[in-house]
N, CA, C and O atoms as a printed pandas DataFrame, in Angstrom:
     atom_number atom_name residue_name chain_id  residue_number  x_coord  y_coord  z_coord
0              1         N          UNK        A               1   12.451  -13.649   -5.200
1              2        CA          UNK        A               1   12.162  -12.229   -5.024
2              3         C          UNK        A               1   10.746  -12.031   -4.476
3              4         O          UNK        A               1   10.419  -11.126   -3.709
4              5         N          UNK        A               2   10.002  -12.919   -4.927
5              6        CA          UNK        A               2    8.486  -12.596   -4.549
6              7         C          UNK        A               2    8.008  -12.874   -2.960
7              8         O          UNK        A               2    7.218  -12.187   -2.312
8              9         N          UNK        A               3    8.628  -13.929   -2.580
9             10        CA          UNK        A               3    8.717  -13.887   -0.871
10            11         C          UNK        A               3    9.428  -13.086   -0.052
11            12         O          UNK        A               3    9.027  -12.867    1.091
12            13         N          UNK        A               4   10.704  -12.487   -0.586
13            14        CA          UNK        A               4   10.734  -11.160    0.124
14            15         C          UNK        A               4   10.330  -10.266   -0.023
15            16         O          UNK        A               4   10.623   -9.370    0.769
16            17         N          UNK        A               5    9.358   -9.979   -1.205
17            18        CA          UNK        A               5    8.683   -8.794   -1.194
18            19         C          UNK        A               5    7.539   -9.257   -0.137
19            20         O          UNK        A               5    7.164   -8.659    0.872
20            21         N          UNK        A               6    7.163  -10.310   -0.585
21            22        CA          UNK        A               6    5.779  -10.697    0.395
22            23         C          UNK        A               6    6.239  -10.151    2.585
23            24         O          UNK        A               6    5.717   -9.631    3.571
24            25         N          UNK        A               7    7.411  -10.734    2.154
25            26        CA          UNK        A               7    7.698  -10.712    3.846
26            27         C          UNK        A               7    8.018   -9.122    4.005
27            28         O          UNK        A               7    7.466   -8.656    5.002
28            29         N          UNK        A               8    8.574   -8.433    3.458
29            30        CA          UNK        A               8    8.656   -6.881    3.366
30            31         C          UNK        A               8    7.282   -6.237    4.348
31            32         O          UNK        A               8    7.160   -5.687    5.442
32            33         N          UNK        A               9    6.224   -6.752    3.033
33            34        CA          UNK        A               9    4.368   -6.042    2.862
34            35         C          UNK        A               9    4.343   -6.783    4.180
35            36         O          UNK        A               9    4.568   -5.927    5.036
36            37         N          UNK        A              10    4.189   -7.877    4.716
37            38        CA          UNK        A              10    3.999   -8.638    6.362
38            39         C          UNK        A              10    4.339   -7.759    7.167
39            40         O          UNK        A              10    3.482   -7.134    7.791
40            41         N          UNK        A              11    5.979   -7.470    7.362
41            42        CA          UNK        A              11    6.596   -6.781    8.169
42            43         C          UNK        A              11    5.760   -5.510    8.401
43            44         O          UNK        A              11    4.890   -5.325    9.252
44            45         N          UNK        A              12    6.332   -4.473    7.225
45            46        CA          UNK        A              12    5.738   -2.935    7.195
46            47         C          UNK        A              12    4.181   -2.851    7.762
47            48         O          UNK        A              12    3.808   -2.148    8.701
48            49         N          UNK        A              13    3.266   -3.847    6.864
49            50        CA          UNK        A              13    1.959   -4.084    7.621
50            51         C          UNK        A              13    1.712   -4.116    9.098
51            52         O          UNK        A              13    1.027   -3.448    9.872
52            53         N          UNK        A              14    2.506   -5.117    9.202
53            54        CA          UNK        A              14    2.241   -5.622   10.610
54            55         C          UNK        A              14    2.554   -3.988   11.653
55            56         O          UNK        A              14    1.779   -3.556   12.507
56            57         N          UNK        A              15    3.753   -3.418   11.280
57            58        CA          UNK        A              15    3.935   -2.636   12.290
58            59         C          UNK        A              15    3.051   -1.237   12.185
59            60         O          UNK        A              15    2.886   -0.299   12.964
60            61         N          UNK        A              16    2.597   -1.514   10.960
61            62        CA          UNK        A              16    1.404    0.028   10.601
62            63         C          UNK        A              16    0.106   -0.186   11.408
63            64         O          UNK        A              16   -0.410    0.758   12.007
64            65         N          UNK        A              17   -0.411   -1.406   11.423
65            66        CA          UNK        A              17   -1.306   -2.113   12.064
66            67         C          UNK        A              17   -1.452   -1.807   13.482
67            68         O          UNK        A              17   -2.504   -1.504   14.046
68            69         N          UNK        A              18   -0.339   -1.910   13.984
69            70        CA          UNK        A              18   -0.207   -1.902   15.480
70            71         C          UNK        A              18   -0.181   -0.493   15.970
71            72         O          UNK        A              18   -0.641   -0.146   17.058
72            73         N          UNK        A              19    0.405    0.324   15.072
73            74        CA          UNK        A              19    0.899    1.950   15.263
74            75         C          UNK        A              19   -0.456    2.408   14.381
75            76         O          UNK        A              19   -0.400    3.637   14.352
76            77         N          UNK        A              20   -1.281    2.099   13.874
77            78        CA          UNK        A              20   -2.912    2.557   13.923
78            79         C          UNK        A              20   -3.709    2.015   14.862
79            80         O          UNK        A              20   -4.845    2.453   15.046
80            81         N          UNK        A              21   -3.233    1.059   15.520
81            82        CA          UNK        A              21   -4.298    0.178   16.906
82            83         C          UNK        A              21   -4.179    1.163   18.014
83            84         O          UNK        A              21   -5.084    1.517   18.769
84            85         N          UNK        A              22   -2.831    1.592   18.009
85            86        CA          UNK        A              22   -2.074    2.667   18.922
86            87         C          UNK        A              22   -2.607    4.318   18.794
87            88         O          UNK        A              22   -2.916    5.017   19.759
88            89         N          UNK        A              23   -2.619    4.537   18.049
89            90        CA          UNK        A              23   -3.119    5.845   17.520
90            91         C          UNK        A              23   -4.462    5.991   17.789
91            92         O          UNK        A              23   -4.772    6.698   18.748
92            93         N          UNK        A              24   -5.697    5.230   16.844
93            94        CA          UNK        A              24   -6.782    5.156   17.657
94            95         C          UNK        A              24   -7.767    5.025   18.978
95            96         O          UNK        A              24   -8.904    5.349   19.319
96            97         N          UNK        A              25   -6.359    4.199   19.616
97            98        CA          UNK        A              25   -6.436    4.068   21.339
98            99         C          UNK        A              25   -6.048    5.370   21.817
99           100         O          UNK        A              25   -6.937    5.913   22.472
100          101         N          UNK        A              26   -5.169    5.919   21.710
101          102        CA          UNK        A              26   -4.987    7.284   21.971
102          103         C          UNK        A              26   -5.775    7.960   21.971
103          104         O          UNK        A              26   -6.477    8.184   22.957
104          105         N          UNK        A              27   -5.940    8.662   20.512
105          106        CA          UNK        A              27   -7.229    9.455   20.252
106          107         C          UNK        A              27   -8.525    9.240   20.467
107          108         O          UNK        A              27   -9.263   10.208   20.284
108          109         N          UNK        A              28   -9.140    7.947   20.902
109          110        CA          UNK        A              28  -10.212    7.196   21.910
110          111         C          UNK        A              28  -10.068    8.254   22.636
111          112         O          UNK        A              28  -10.516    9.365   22.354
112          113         N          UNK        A              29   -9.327    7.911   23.775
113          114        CA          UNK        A              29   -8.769    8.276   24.824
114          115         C          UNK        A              29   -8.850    9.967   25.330
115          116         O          UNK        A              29   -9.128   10.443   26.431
116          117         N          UNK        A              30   -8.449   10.686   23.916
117          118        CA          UNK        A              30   -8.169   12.494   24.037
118          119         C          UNK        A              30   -9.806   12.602   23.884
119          120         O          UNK        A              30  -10.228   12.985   24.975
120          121         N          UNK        A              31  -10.647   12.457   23.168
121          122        CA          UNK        A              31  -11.650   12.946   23.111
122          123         C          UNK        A              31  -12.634   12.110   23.058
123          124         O          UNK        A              31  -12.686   11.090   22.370
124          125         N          UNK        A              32  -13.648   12.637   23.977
125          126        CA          UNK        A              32  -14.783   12.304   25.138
126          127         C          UNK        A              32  -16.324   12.371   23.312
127          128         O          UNK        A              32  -17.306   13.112   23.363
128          129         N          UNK        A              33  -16.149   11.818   22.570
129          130        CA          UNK        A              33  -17.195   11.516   21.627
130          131         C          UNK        A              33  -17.287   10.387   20.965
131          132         O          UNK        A              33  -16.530    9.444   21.195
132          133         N          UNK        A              34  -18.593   10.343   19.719
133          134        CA          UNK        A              34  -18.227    9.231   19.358
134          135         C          UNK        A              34  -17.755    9.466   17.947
135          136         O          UNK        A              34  -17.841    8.546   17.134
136          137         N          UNK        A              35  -17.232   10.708   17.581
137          138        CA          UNK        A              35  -17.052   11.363   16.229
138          139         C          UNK        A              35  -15.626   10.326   15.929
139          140         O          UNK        A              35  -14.844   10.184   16.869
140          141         N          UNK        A              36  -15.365    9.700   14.749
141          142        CA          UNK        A              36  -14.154    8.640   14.681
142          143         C          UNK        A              36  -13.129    9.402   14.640
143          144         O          UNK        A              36  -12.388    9.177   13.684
144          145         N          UNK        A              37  -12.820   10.220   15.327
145          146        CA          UNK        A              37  -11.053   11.030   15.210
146          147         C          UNK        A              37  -10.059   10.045   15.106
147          148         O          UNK        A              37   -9.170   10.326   14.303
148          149         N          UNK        A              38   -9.948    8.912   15.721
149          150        CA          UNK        A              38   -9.020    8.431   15.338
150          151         C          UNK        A              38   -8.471    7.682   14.390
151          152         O          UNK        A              38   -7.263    7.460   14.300
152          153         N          UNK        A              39   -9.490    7.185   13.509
153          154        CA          UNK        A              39   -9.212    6.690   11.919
154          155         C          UNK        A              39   -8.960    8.207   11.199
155          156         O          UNK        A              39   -8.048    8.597   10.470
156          157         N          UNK        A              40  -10.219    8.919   11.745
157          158        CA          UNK        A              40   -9.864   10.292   10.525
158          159         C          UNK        A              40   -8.024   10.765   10.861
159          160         O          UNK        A              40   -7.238   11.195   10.017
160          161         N          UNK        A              41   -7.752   10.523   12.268
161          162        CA          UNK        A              41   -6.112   11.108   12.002
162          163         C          UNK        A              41   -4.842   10.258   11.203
163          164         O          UNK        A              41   -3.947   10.697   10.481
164          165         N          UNK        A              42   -5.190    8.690   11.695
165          166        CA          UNK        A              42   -4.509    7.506   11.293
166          167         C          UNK        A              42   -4.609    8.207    9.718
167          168         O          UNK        A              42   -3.583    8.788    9.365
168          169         N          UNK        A              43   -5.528    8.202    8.937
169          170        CA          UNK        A              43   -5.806    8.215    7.439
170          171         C          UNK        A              43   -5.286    9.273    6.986
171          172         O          UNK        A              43   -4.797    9.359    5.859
172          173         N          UNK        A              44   -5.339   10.212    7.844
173          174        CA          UNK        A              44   -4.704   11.542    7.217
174          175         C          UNK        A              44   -3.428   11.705    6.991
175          176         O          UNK        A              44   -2.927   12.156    5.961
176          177         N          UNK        A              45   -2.787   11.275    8.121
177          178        CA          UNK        A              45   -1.526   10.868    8.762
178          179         C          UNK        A              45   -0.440   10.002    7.782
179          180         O          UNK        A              45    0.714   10.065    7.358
180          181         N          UNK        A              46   -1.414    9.315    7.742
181          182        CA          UNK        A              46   -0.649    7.711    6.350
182          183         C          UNK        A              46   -0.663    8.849    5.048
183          184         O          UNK        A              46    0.400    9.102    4.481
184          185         N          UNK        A              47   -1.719    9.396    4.695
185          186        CA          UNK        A              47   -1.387    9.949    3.405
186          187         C          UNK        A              47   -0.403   10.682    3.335
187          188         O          UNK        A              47    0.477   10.450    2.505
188          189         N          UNK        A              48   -0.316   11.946    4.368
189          190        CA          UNK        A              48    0.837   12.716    4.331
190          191         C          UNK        A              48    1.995   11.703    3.718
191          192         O          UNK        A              48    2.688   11.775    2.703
192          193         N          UNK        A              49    1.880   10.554    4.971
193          194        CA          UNK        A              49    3.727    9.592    4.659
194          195         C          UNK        A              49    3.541    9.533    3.544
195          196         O          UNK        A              49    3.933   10.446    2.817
196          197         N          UNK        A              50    2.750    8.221    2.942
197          198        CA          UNK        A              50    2.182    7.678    1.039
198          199         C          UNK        A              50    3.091    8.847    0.631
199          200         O          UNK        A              50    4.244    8.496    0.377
200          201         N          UNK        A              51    2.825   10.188    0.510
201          202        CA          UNK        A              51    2.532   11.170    0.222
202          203         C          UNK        A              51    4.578   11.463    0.054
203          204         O          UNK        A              51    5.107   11.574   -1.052
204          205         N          UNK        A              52    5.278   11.522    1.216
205          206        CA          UNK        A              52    6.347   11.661    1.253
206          207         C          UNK        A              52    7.447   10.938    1.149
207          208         O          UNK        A              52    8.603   11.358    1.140
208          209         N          UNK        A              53    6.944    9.446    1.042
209          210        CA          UNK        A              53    7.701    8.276    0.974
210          211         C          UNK        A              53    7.713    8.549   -0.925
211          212         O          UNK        A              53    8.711    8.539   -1.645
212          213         N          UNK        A              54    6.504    8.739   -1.276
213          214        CA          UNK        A              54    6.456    8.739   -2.952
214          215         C          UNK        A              54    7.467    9.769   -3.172
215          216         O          UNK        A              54    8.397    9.471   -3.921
216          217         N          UNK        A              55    7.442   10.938   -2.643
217          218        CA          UNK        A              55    8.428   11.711   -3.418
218          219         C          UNK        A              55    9.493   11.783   -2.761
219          220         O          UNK        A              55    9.880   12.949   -2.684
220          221         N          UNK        A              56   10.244   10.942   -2.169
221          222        CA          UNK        A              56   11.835   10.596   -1.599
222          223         C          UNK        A              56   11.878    9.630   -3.120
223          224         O          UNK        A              56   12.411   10.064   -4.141
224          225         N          UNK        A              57   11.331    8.509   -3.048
225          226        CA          UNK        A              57   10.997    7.484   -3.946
226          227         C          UNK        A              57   11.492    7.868   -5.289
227          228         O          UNK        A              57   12.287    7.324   -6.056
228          229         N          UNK        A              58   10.756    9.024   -5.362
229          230        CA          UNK        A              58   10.520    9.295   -7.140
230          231         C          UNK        A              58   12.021   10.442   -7.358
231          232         O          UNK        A              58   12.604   10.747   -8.399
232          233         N          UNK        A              59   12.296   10.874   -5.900
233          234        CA          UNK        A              59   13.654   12.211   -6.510
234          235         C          UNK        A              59   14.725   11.260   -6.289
235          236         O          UNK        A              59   15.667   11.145   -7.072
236          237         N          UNK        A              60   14.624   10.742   -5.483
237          238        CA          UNK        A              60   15.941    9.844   -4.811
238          239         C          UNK        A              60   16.634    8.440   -5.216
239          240         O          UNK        A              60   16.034    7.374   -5.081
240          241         N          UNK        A              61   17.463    8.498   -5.535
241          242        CA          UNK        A              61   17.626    6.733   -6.301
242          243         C          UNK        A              61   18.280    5.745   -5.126
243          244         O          UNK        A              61   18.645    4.618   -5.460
244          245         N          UNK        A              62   18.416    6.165   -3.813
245          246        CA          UNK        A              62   18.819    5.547   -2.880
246          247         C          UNK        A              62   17.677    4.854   -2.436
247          248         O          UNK        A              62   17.801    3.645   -2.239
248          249         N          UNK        A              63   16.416    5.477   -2.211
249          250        CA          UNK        A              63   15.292    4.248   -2.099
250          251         C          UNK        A              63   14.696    3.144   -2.758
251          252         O          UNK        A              63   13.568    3.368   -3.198
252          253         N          UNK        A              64   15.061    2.249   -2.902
253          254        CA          UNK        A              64   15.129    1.567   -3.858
254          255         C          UNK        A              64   13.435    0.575   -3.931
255          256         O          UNK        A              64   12.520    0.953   -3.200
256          257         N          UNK        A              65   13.273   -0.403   -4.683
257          258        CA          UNK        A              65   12.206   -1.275   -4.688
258          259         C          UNK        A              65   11.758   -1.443   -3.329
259          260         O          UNK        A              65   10.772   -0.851   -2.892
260          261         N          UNK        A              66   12.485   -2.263   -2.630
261          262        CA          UNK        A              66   12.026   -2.712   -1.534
262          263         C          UNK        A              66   12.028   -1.967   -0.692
263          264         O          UNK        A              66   11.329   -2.347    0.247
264          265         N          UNK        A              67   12.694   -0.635   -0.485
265          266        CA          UNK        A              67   12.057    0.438    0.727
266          267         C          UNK        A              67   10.545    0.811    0.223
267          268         O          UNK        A              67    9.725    1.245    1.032
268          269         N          UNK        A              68   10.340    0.688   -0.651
269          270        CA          UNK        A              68    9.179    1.519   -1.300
270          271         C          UNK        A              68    8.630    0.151   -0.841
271          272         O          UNK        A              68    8.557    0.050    0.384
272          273         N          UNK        A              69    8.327   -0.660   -1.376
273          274        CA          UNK        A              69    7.171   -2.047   -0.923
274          275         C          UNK        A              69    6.979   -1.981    0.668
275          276         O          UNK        A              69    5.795   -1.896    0.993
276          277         N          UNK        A              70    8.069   -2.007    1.923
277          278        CA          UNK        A              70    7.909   -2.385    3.127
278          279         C          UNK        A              70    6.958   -1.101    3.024
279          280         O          UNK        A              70    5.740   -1.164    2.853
280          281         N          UNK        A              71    7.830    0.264    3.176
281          282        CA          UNK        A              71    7.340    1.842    3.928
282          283         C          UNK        A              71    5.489    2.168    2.838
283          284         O          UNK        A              71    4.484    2.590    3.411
284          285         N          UNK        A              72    5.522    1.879    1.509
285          286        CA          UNK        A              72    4.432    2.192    1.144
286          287         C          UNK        A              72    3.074    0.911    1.124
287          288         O          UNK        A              72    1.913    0.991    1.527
288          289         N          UNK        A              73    3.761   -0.124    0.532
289          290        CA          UNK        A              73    2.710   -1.132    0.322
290          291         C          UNK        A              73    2.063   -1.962    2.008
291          292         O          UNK        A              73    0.990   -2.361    2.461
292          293         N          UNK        A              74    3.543   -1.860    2.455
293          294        CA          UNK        A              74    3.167   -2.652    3.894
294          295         C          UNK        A              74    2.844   -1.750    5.418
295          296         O          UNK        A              74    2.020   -2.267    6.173
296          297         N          UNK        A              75    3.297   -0.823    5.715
297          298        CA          UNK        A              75    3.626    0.158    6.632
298          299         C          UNK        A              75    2.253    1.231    6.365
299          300         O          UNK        A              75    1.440    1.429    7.268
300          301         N          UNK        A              76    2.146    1.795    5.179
301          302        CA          UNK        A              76    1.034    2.582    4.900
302          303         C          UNK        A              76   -0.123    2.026    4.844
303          304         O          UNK        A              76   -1.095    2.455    5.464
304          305         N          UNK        A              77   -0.141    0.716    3.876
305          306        CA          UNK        A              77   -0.989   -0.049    3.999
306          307         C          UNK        A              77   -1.964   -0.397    5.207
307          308         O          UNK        A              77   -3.191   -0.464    5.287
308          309         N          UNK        A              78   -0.756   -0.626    6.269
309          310        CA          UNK        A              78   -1.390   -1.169    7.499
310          311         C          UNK        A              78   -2.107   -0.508    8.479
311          312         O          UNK        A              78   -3.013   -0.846    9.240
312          313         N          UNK        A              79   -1.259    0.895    8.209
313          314        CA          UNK        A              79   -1.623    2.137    9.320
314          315         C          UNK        A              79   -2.570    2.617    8.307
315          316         O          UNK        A              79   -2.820    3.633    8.955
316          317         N          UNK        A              80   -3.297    2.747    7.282
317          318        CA          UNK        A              80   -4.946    3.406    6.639
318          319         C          UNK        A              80   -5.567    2.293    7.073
319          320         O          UNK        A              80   -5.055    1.230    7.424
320          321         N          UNK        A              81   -6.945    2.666    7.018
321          322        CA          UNK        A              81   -7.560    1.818    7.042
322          323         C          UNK        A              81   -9.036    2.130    6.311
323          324         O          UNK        A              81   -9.912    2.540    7.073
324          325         N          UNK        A              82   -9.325    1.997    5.130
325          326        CA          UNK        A              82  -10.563    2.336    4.764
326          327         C          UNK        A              82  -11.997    1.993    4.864
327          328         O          UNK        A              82  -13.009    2.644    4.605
328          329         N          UNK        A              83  -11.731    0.282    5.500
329          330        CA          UNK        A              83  -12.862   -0.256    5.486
330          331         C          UNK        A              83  -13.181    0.194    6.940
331          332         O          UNK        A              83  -14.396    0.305    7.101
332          333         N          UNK        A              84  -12.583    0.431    7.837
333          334        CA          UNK        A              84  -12.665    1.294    9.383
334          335         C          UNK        A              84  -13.408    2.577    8.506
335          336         O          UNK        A              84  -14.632    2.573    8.635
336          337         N          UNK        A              85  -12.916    3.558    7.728
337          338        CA          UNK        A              85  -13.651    4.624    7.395
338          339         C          UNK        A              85  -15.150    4.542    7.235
339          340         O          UNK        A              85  -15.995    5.199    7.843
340          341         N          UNK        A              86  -15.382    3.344    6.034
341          342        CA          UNK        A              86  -16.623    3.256    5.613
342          343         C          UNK        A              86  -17.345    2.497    6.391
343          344         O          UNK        A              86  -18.542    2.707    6.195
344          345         N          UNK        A              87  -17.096    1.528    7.370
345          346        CA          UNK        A              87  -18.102    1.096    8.331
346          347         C          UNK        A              87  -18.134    2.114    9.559
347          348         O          UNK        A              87  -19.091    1.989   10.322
348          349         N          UNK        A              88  -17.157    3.147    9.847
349          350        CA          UNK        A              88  -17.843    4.171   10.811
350          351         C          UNK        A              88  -18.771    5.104   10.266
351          352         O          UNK        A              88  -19.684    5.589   10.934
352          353         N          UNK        A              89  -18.459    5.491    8.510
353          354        CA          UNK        A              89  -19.320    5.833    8.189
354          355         C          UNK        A              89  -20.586    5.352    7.933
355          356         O          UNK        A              89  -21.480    6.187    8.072
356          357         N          UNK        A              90  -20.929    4.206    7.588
357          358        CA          UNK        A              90  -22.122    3.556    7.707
358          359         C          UNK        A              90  -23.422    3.690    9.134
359          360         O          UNK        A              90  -24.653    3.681    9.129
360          361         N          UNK        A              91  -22.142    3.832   10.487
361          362        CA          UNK        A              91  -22.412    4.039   11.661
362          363         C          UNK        A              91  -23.466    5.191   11.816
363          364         O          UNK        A              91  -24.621    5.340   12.216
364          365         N          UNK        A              92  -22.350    5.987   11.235
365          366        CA          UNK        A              92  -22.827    7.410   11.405
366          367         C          UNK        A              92  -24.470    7.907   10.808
367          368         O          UNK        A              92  -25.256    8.489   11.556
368          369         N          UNK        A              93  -24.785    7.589    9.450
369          370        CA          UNK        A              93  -25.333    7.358    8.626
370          371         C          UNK        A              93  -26.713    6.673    9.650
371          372         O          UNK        A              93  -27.565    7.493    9.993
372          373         N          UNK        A              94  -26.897    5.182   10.112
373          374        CA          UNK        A              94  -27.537    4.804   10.905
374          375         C          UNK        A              94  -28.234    5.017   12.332
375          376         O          UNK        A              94  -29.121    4.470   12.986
376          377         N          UNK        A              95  -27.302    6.174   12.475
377          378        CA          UNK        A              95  -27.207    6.697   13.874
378          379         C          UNK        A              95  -28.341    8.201   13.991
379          380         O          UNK        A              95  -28.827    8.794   14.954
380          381         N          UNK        A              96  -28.461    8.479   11.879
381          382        CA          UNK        A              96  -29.198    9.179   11.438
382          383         C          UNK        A              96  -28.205   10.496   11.962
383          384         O          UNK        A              96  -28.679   11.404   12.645
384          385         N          UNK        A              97  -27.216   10.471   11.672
385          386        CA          UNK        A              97  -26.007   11.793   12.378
386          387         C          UNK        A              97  -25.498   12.287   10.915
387          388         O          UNK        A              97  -24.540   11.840   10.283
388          389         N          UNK        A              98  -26.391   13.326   10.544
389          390        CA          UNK        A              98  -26.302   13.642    9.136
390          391         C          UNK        A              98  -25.159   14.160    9.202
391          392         O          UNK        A              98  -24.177   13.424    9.103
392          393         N          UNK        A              99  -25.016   15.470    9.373
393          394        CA          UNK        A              99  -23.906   16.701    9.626
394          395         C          UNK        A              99  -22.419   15.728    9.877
395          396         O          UNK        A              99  -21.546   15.623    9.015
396          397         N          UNK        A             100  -22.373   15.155   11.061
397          398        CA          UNK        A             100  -21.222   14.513   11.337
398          399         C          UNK        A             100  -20.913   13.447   10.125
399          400         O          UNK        A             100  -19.759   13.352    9.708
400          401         N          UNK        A             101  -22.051   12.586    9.527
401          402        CA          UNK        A             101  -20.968   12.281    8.518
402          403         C          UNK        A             101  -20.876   12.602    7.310
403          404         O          UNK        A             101  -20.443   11.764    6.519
404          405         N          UNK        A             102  -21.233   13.807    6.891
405          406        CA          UNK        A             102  -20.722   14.521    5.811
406          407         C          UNK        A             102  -19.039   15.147    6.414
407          408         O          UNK        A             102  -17.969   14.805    5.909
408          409         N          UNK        A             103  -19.125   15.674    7.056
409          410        CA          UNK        A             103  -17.635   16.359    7.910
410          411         C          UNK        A             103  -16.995   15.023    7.856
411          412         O          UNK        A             103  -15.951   15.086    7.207
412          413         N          UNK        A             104  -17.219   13.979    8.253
413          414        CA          UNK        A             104  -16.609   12.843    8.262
414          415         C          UNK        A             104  -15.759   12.300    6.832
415          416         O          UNK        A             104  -14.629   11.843    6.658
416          417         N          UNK        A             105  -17.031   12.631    5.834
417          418        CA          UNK        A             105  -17.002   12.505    4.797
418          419         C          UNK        A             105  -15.951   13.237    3.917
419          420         O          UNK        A             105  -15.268   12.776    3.002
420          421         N          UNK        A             106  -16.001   14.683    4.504
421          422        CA          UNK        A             106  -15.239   15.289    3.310
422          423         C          UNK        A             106  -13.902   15.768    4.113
423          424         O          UNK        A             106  -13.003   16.454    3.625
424          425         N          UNK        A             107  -13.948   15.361    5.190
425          426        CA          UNK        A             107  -12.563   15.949    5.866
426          427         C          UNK        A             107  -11.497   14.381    5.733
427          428         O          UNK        A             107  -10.296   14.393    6.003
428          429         N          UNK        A             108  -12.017   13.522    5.414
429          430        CA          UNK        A             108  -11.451   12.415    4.923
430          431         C          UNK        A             108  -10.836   12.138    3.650
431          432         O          UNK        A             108   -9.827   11.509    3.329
432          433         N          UNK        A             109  -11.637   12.720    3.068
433          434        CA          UNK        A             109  -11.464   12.307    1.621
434          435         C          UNK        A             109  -10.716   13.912    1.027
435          436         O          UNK        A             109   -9.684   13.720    0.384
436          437         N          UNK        A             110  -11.035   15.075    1.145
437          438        CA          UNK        A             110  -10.646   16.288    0.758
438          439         C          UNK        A             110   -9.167   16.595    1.789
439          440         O          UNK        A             110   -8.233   16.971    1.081
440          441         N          UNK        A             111   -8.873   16.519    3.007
441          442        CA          UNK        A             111   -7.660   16.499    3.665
442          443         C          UNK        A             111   -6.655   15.700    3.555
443          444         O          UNK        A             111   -5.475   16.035    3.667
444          445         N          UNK        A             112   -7.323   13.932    3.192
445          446        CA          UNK        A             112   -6.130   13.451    3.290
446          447         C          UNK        A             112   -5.550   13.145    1.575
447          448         O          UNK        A             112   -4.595   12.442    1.244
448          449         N          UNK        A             113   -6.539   13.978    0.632
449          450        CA          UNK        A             113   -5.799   14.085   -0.402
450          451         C          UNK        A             113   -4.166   15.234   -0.462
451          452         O          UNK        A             113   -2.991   15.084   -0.795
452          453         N          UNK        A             114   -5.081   16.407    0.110
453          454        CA          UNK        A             114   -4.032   17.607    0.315
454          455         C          UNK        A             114   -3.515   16.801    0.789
455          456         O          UNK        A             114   -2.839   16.339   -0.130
456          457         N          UNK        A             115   -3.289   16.145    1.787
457          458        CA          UNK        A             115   -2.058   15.716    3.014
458          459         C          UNK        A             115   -0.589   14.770    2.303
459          460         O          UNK        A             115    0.596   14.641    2.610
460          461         N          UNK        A             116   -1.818   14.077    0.833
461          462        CA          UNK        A             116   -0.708   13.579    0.247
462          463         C          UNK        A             116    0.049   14.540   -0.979
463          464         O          UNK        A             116    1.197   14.258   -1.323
464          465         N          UNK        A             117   -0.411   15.260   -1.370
465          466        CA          UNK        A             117    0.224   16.180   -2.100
466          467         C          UNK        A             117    1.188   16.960   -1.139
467          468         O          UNK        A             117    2.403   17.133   -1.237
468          469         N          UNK        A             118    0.108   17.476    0.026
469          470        CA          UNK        A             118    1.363   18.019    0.616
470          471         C          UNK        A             118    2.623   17.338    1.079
471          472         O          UNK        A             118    3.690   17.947    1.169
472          473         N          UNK        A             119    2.446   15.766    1.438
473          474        CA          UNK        A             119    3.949   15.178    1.390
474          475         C          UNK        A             119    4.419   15.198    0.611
475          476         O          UNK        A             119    5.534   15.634    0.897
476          477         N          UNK        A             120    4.315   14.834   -1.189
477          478        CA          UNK        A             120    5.087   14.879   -2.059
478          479         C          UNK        A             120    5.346   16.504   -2.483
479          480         O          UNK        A             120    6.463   16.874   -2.845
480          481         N          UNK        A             121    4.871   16.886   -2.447
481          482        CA          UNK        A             121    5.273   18.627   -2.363
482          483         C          UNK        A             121    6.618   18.920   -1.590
483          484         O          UNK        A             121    7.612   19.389   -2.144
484          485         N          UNK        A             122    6.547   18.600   -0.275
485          486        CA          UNK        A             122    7.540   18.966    0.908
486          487         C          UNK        A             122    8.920   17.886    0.251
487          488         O          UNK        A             122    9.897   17.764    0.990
488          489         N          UNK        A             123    8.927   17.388   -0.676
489          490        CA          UNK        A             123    9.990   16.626   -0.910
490          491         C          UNK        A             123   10.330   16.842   -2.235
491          492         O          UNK        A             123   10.828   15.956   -2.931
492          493         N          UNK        A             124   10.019   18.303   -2.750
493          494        CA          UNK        A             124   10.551   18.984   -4.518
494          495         C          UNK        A             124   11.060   19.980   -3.476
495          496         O          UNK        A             124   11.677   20.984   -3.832
């Protein structure tokens, strides 16, 4: 059991990974700064899911163990990324860019909480 859970968390990872490599290249791309939009959306984004995968999870008895390990532990996992948060914030910080990383700061941490309530919300 423990190697397919392991290969599950690989899988889901792997493809969250790539679909946050993707996302950030994008949002690179839309806007002309160096403000990190694209971790802040990736992060927000994952919580919402976290957020809605938990409450399919918790109402639903069709999702069972291992949807929950690939879609939350491996898939969510892969697509957040926190240590991206806190070394852009560190950036920011160094860059002496006060304002931007407080906004950085709390639109991270205060949105992508709502974002996960609001997924498990949207699924009562």
């Amino acid at each position: 059991m423990l190697w397919k859970h392991l290969l599950l968390v690989a899988l889901g990872g792997g493809v969250g990974s790539v679909a946050r490599f993707l996302g950030q290249k994008w949002l690179a791309g839309s806007f002309n700064t160096q403000f990190p939009y694209g971790t802040l959306f990736v992060n927000i984004l994952g919580c919402l899911l976290i957020g809605l995968i938990y409450g399919l999870a918790s109402r639903h008895e069709w999702m069972n163990p291992e949807w929950r390990i690939l879609l939350m532990t491996g898939f969510c996992g892969g697509f957040t990324t926190f240590s991206a948060f806190t070394l852009e914030s560190m950036g920011l910080l160094q860059e002496q860019k006060i304002l931007p990383f407080f906004i950085y700061l709390f639109t991270s941490v205060a949105i992508g909480l709502a974002a996960t309530f609001a997924g498990y919300w949207i699924t009562r």
